[in-house]
C-alpha positions, 0 to 999 in steps of 0.5 A: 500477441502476448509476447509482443504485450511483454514487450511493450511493457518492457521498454515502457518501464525502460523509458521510465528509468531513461527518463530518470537518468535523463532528466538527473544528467541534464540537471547536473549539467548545469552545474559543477559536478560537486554543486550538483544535488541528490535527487531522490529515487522517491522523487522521480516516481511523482513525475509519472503519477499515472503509473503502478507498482507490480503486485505479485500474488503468492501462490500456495494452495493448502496454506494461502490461495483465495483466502482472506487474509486477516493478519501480518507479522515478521519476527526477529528472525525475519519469518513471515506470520500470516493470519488466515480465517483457517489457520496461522501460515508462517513463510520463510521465503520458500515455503509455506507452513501451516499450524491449526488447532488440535483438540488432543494437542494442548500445545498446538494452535488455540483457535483457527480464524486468526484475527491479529499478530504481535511479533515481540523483540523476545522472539515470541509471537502472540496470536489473538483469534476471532473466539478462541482468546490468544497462543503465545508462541515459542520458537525454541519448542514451537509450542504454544501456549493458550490463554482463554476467558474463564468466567470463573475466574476475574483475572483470566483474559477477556472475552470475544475477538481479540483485534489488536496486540501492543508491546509495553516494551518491558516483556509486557503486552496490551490486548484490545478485546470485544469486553475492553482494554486488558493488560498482561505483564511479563511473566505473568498469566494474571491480567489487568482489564481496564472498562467503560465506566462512569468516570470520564477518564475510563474507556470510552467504549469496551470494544477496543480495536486498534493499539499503538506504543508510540516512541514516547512510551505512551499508549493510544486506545482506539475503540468504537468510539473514538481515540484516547491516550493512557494517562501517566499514572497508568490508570486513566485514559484522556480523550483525544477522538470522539465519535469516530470508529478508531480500526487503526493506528500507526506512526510515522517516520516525522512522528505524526500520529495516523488514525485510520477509522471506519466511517470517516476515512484517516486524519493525523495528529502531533502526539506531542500536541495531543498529550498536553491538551485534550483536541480539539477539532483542529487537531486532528487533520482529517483527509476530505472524505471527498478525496478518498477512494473509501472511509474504511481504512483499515491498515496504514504503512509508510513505503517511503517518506514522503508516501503514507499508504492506506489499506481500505475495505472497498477502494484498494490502496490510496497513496498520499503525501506523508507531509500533510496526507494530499492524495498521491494516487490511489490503486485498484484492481483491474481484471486486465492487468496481472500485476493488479491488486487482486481485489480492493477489500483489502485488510493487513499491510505490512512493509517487511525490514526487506523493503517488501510490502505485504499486502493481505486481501480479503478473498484474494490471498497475499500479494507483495510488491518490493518498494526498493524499486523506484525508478522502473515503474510500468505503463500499461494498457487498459479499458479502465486506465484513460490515462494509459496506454491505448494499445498494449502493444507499444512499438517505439517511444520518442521524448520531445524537446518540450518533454512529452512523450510520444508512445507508437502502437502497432494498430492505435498511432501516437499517444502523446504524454505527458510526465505528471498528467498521462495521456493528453493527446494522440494521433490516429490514422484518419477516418478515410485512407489519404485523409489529409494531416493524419496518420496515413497508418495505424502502426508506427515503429520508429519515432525522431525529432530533428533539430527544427522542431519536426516529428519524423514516424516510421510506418509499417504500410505508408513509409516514412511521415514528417509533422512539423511544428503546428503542421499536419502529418505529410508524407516524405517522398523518395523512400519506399512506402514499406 
């Protein structure tokens, strides 16, 4: 049974590619090959919404198996860094290396729960964990250097967790820390701490959790307390976002700002905008929490670009529009299919310079899924997908004149689809043997359309069986009924 579920799953994702040279050909038969436009791959993956990318989980088990993955990072060389609560895990695309704190080595890791990563374009990497401060790590010894909070001393880093890095693009780097903003120049080891105060340009909360450089050089502050941007003269800070809990921050390719919050889901804004004027509430365009699979979005990736993926702590990935963030479709775990997130509390995401998205769950280990494959996408059944397959077993496939698509199973009939809306009807054998207009069997192996409009099916126990246009299913006399 398996081998046949395969199968069914092969010649779906087949059908899809088909559909896509299909529908490019017809096109362009329109017109002179020369007149003819390009058609985005993107572009053909909106045609089948109710479909899903395949996520493969990375299996290892002293480094990565189960567990909660909590930061990612690709340097300069193209290594992949992963943050684990037990450990940094570094992937070289064979083999996973893990490096852990050692007590009588002052040069190993400072602490094991790793809780944020900066690869820097020197080469370094910087490690900020839950407790224990920040490693700095040189790849030429494969060292690392500790920075801790020292009471005794006003210019060390500051304490608590450290939850995000930011480069100033100078050699320097920005530290979101529990006790506020700080700041480490290059080639120093003194640091700068920016605080709440009583003025209205300080921070508006110490407990800074998400950083962004943008192409502009400006610096935006995330904290509990909502979104602000460092002034020109490096001291003050503007107030873009109020009262909402900034987790993080990333731009896009079109340059808009995307604000990914605990409480209130994500919204975008025009940097440009924001930088002349303090915002106001139409600002910043904020998604309909009504429309989100969950508030809590906690990291944010652009996988093409027209698509803005969002890592959230309970409703796995939503996809939506880069252009103005409409919800494309949204992703979740399902026990009945492999190539599912492996849960839906999800963390960190990162799109590699390979076009592999990384994608850090929270108890599941690491799962990627190579987004340069965008025409074969996979139709697949199961309890928790109404719009997908109703059998796993597909047995033949036949697309109409009008563009539906009818999928036959071995033990379910016809499942009718359509592109944008999925499943929207169906044929099944009827309730009693010889029930007239219906499938006099539940197995079709072979599908045609001729030219009057007419659906030919090939059964495995009742032969051959015609529809024609607004008719029932008859069956063809003359042939052998198997």
């Amino acid at each position: 049974m398996e081998k046949k579920t395969v199968t069914g799953v092969w010649r779906i994702g087949w059908l899809l590619v088909c559909f896509g040279l299909v529908w490019m050909a017809g096109y362009a038969g329109r017109v002179s090959a020369s007149d003819a436009p390009a058609v985005p791959p993107s572009s053909l993956l909106h045609q089948f919404p109710f479909t899903e990318p395949e996520f493969e989980t990375l299996r290892d088990a002293e480094t990565i198996d189960n567990q909660a993955i909590t930061a990612l990072a690709q340097d300069t060389r193209g290594l992949l860094w992963i943050g684990t609560q037990n450990g940094l895990v570094r992937y070289d695309g064979h083999r996973f290396r893990k490096f852990t704190y050692h007590a009588a080595n002052p040069f190993s890791l400072v602490g094991d729960y790793v809780y944020s990563l900066l690869a820097s374009s020197d080469g370094q990497l910087w490690v900020g964990t839950i407790s224990d401060g920040i490693a700095r790590f040189d790849p030429a010894s494969e060292r690392f250097e500790r920075f801790q909070h020292d009471g005794d001393k006003p210019d060390s880093l500051s304490g608590g967790s450290i939850w995000a890095f930011a480069s100033d693009g100078r050699g320097g780097v920005w530290i979101a820390t529990d006790q506020g903003l700080d700041y480490l120049a290059a080639g120093s080891k003194r640091f700068v701490h920016f605080r709440h105060g009583t003025e209205r340009s300080s921070l508006l909360d110490d407990k800074v959790r998400s950083l962004l450089l943008d192409r502009a050089g400006r610096l935006w502050v995330g904290s509990n307390s909502g979104l602000q941007m460092l002034a020109a003269d490096g001291k003050h800070f503007e107030t873009v976002v109020q009262g909402k809990s900034v987790r993080t921050l990333f731009q896009a390719q079109d340059g808009k700002l995307w604000i990914g919050t605990r409480e209130h889901g994500v919204g975008w804004l025009q940097p440009d905008r924001a930088a002349t004027a303090v915002a106001g509430p139409g600002q910043v365009n904020w998604l309909p929490l009504a429309a989100l699979s969950h508030p809590w979005v906690d990291g944010i990736a652009q996988v093409q670009s027209d698509q803005i993926w969002l890592t959230t702590i309970g409703g796995g990935i939503m996809v939506v529009a880069a252009s103005d963030g409409r919800v494309l479709q949204t992703l979740r775990h399902d026990p009945a299919l492999p190539g599912s997130l492996a849960l839906d509390t999800l963390k960190p995401m990162l799109l590699d310079r390979s076009g592999w998205l990384w994608v850090g769950t929270w108890g599941g280990g690491l799962q990627r899924t190579n987004t340069h494959n965008r025409l074969m996408r996979i139709l697949r059944h199961s309890p928790k997908r109404a719009a997908g397959l109703s059998h796993p077993d597909v047995r033949s496939i036949l697309e109409l004149a009008n563009g539906q698509v009818l999928i036959g199973s071995k033990d379910n009939g016809i499942d009718v689809f359509e592109r944008h809306r999925g499943l929207v009807a169906a044929f099944r054998p009827g309730r009693s043997p010889g029930q007239a207009g219906t499938l006099p069997d539940a197995a079709v192996l072979a599908l045609a359309q001729s030219s009057d409009g007419s659906v030919w099916a090939g059964t495995q126990e009742a032969g051959v069986v015609r529809q024609m246009p607004g008719a029932g299913w008859v069956a063809v006399p003359g042939l052998p009924a198997k």
